[in-house]
N, C-alpha and C positions, 0 to 999 in steps of 0.2 A: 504493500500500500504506500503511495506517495504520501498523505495527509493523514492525521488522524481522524479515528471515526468514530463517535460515541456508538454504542448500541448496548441494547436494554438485555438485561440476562434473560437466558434462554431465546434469545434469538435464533433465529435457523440461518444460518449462512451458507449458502451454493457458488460455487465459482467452476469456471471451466477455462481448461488450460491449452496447449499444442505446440508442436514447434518440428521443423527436422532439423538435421546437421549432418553435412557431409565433404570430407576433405577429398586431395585432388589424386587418390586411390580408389574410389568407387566404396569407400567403408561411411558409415552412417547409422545414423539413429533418428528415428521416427516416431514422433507418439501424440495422443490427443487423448485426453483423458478431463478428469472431475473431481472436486472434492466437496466432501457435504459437510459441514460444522455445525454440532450444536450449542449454545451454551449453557453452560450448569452451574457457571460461577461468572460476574464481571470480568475476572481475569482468565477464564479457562475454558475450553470447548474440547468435547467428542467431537473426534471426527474421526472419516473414512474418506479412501481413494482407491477410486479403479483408473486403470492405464495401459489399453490397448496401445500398444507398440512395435516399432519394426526394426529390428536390430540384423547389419552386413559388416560384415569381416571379413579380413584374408588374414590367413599363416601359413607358415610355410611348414611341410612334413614328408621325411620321403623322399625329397629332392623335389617335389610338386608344389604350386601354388594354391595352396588350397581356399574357395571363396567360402562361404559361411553368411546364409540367409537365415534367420532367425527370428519370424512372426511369434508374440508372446504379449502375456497378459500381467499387471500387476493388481494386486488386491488387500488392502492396508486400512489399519485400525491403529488410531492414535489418540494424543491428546495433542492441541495446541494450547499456547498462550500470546498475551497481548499486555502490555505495560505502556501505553502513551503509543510513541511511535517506533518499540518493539516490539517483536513478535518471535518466538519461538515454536520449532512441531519437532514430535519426537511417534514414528510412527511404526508399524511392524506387523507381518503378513507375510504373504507367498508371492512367488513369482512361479508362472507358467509359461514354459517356450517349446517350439517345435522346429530343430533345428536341419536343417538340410548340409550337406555337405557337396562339392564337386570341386575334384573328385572325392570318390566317399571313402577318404584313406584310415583305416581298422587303428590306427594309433590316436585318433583322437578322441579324448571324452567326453565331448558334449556331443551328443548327437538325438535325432529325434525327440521323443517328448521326455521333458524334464519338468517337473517340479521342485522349487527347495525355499528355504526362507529368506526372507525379503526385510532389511533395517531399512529408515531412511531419517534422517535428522536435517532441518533445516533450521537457520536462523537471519534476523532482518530488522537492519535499527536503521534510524533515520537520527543524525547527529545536529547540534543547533548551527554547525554549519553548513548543512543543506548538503551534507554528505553522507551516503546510503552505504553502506558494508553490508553484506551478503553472504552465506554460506551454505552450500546444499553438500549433503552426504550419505552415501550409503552404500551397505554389503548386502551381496548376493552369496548364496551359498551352492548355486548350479557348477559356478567353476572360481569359487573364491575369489571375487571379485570387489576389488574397494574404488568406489570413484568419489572424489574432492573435487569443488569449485568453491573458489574467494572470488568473490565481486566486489569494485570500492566504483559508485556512480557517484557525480559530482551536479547537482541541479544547474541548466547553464542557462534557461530562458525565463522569462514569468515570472522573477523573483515576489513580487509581487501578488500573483495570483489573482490579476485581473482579466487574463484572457483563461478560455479551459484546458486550455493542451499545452503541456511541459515536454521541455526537450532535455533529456539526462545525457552524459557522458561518462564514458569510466573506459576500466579494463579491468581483464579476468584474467584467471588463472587456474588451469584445472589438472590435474592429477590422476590416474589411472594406474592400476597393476593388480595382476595376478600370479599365481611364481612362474607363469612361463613368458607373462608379457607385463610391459610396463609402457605408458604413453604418458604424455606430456604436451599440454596447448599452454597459448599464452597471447590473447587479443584483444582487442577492443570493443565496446560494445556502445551503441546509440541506440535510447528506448525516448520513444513518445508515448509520455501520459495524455488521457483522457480524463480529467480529473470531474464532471460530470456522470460519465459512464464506466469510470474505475474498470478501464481500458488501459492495460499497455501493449504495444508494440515492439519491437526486437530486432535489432540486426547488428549480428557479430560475427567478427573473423579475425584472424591470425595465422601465428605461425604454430604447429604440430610438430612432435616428433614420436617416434614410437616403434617396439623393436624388431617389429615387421618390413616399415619401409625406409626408417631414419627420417632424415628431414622433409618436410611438405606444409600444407599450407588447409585451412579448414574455414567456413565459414556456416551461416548457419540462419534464420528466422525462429521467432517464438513468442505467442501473444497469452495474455491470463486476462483473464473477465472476473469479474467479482459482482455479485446483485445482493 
């Protein structure tokens, strides 16, 4: 949330999310998903998240390049919280994927249908100088998977808050690994608020590295709605 928002406990809060990202190896992540909030406290909410998603990979095994499509679902029960213009969620569930291989090389473990457990941690303050710090997190247990993103956005238009739509700026930072891979981005990102219809907008890219193809470049879209 750019602003702070009063709201009465036990409110029901729904937002819907999406976004893809794909660097310049044909690898990518795709998803659109929801979250429902309820409140039970001023400072506190139930909530749940489902997150139809589409996850492309390559590694290499065998002397082969192997691609890796991977349609999957996520399904999460947490709590959030809210302090002014902080916000914290700590959430936990399952992940379901159906992974294809080509070619379909017998040494690798993720294949076909997988189920395993699903963390994900996020966090989101807005400082009195109109600087946003960001942090999404979370582990997978299909193939021990830990991903990290720091965000620090900087508010650059509207100070004011006389027109509706905010133009933010920053850079990111994101983290990946598993014990057989390890990746690593680091770009820029430009979001337009909606500050009427608690709309943002998204466009980030950078430079990648990762231990598939070494250096490369990634960019990406991604919008969140709140009602």
């Amino acid at each position: 949330m750019l602003l702070g928002v009063v709201v009465r406990a036990n409110a029901f809060e729904p937002s819907v999310f999406g976004g893809a990202e794909f660097d310049n190896h044909g690898q990518g992540f795709a998803f659109l998903g929801g979250d429902i909030a309820q409140r039970v406290h001023p400072n506190f909410s139930l909530a749940g998240r489902l997150m139809p998603n589409f996850l492309t990979y390559k590694f290499r095994s065998e002397g082969d390049m192997v691609t890796a499509t991977s349609p999957g679902v996520y399904a999460l029960l947490g709590v959030k919280g809210r302090w002014g213009q902080t916000s914290a969620g700590l959430l936990a569930g399952a992940e379901v994927r159906d992974t294809e291989l080509d070619p379909d090389v017998h040494s690798a473990e993720v294949r076909g249908t997988t189920a395993a457990p699903l963390v994900q941690a996020e966090f989101d303050t807005w400082l009195p100088s109109r600087t946003n710090l960001g942090y999404f997190g979370s582990f997978t247990n299909t193939d021990g998977f830990i991903y990290q993103k720091g965000t620090v956005k900087q508010q650059l238009t509207n100070l004011d808050y006389s027109r509706p739509n905010t133009v933010n700026g920053g850079v990111e930072v994101v983290w990946g690994s598993n014990p057989d891979f390890e990746m690593f981005q680091a770009g820029l990102v430009i979001e337009v608020f909606s500050i009427p219809h608690t709309l943002s907008l998204q466009v980030r890219g950078g430079y990648k590295h990762d231990t598939t193809f070494g250096s490369g470049f990634y960019g990406g879209l991604s919008f969140f709605k709140g009602f």
